[in-house]
C-alpha positions in Angstrom: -21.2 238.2 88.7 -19.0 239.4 86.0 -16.7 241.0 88.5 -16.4 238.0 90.8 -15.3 236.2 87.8 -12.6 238.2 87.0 -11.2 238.2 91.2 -11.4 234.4 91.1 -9.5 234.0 87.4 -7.0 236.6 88.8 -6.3 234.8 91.7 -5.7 231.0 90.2 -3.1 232.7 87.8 -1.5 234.2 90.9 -1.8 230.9 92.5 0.1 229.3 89.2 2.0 231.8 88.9 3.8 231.0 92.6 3.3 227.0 91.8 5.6 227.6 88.5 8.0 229.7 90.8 8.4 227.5 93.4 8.9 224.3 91.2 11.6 226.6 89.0 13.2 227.2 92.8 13.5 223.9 93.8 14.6 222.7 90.6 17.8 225.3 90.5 18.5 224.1 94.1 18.8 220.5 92.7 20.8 221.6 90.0 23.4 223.5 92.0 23.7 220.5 94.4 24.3 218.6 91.7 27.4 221.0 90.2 28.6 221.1 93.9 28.6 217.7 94.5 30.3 217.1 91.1 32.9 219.4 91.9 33.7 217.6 95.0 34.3 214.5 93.0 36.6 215.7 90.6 38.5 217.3 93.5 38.9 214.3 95.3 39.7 211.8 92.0 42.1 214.5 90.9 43.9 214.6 94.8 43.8 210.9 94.4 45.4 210.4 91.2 48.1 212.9 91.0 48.9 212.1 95.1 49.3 208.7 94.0 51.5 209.7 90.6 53.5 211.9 92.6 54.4 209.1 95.2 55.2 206.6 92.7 57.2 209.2 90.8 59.9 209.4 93.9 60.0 206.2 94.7 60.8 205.1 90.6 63.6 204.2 89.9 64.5 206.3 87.4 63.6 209.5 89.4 65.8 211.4 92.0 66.5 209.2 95.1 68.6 209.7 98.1 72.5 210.3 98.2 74.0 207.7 100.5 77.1 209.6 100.5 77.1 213.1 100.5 81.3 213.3 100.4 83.4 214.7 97.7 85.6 213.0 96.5 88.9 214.3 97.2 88.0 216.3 99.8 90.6 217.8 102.4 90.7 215.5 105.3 90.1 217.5 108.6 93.0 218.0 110.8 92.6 218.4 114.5 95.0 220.7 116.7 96.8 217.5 118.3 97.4 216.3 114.7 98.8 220.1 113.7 100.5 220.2 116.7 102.3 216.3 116.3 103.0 217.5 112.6 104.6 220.8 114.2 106.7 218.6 116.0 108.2 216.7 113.7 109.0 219.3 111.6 110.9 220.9 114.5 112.4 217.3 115.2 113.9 217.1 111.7 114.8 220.6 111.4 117.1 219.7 114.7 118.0 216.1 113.3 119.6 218.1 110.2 123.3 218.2 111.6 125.0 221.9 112.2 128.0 222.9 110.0 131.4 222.1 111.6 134.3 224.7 111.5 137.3 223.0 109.6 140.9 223.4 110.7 141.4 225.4 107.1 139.0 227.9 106.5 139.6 228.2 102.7 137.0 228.0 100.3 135.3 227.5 96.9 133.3 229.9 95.3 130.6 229.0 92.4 128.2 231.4 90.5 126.4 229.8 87.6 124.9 233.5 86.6 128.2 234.6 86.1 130.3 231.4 85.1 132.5 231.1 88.3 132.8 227.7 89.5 135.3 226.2 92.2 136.8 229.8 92.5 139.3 229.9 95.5 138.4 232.5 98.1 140.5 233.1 101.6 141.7 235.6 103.8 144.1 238.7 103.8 145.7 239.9 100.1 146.2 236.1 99.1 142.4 235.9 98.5 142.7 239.2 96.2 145.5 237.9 94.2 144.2 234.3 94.0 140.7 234.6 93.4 138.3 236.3 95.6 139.1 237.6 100.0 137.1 236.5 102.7 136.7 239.9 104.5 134.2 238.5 107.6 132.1 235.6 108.7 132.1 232.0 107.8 129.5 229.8 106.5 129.6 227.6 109.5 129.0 230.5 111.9 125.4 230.5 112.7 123.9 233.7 111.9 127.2 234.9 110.3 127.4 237.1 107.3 129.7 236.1 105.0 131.5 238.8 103.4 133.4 238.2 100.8 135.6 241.2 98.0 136.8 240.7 94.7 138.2 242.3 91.7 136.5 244.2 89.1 139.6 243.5 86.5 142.1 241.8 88.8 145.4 240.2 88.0 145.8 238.7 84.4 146.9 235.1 84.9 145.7 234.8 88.2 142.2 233.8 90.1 141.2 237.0 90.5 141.2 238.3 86.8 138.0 240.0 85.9 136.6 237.5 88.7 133.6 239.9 89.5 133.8 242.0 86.7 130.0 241.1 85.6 128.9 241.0 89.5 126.4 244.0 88.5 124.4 241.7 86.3 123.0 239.6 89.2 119.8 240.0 90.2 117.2 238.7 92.8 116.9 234.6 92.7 120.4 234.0 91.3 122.2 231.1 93.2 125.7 231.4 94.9 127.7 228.3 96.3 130.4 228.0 99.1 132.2 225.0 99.4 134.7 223.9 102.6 137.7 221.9 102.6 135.4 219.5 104.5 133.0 219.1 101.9 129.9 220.8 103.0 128.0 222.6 100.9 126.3 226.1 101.6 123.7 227.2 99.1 122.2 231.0 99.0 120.2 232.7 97.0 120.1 236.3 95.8 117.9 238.9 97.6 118.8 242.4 97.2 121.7 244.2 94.9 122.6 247.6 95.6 125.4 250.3 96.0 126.9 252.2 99.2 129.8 254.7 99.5 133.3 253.3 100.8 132.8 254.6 104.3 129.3 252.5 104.4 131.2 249.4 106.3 127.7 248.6 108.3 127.2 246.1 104.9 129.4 243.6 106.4 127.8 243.3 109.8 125.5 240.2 110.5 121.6 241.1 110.7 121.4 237.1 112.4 120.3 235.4 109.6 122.8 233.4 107.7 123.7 235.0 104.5 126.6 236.0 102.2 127.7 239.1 100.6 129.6 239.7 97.6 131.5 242.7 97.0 133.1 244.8 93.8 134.3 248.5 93.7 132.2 250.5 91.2 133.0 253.9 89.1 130.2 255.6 90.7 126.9 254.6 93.1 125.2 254.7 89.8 127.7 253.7 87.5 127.9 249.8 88.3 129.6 248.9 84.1 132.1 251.7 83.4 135.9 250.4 84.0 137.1 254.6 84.6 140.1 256.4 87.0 137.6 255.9 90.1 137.1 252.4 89.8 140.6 251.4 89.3 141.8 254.1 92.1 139.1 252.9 94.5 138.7 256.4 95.4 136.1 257.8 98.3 134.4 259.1 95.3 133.6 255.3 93.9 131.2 252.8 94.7 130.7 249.8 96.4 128.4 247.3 94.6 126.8 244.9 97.1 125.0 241.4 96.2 123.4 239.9 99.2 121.8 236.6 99.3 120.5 234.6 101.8 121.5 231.0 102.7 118.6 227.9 101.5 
């Protein structure tokens, strides 16, 4: 009897044992479908409430809204080929409304260089230019495409025009003005765009390269002695120089 005891107390402990295990089960089950279904909630309030501070915080006033405008002020306005091509046009139309040079019936004229303090200095042809101021070798201002070549005097003739008319021709440089005025009044304008020496037999200075331009001329010691007054320069000997200012007409 003893033993049968023992089998039947061992098996209602067993039997609570699985009673307490399946209440502890089912109560962990409820628990973590609680936590789930908590988290769920806090998902979804925290989707609605920050979706719904987000909207409001673009459509505030206060926040970033939308450029009605998106141009720059100031920006370059867009040209279209017929416009460039109308513009061309005109440009060409007043370029050929500008009225061409007309030869007068007395080709003397009037020589100015502000570097060099000429102004109104009387320049023709043949030995009278030399003597009287400065000799219009070649070309005319009112020559299209001409080069104007034009000789002077180092020292010169005391008393006259051409005393000492060029003598500081070697200080010009690139961007210095010259002026040529007719005896009709017009007014031809250059500026300077290359100084530089050549040998007496060099005579291919004085041809025209077809643009309009002048050319300004003085005998030099040496090719690389443009200052020194010496036997050379005053003999305008082949061993001399030619000192050359070009510039071209604006």
């Amino acid at each position: 009897m003893a033993l049968m005891d023992k089998k039947r107390h061992r098996g209602k402990r067993y039997e609570e044992r699985r009673v307490v295990r399946r209440r502890t089960f089912k109560k962990r089950r409820r628990t973590g479908l609680f936590v789930f279904l908590g988290l769920i909630v806090l998902t979804v309030g925290a989707a609605i409430f920050f979706g719904t501070d987000l909207t409001s915080s673009r459509t505030d006033g206060e926040s970033v809204g939308q450029v009605a405008d998106p141009t720059v002020d100031g920006a370059p306005e867009i040209v279209s080929e017929e416009d460039a091509v109308e513009d061309e046009a005109e440009e060409s139309a007043d370029e050929e409304d500008e009225p061409a040079p007309v030869a007068p019936e007395d080709p003397t004229m009037y020589l100015s260089v502000p570097k060099l303090g000429i102004s109104g200095a009387l320049v023709a042809g043949g030995e009278t230019g030399l003597e009287l101021g400065a000799q219009l070798v070649s070309g005319a201002p009112w020559v299209s495409g001409a080069n104007t070549y034009i000789a002077g005097h180092r020292v010169g003739f005391p008393g006259t025009g051409s005393d000492h008319i060029f003598y500081s021709l070697p200080a010009m440089t690139e961007g210095d003005e010259i002026t040529l005025e007719d005896t009709l009044g017009q007014v031809h304008k250059y500026r300077v765009s290359n100084v530089f020496t050549v040998t007496p037999f060099d005579t291919w200075v004085m041809d025209s390269t077809g643009d309009d331009m002048i050319s300004l001329q003085v005998c030099t010691e040496t090719l690389d002695d443009w200052w020194t007054i010496g036997p050379s320069l005053m003999s305008s000997g082949p061993e001399s120089g030619r000192l050359i200012v070009q510039a071209e007409k604006i």
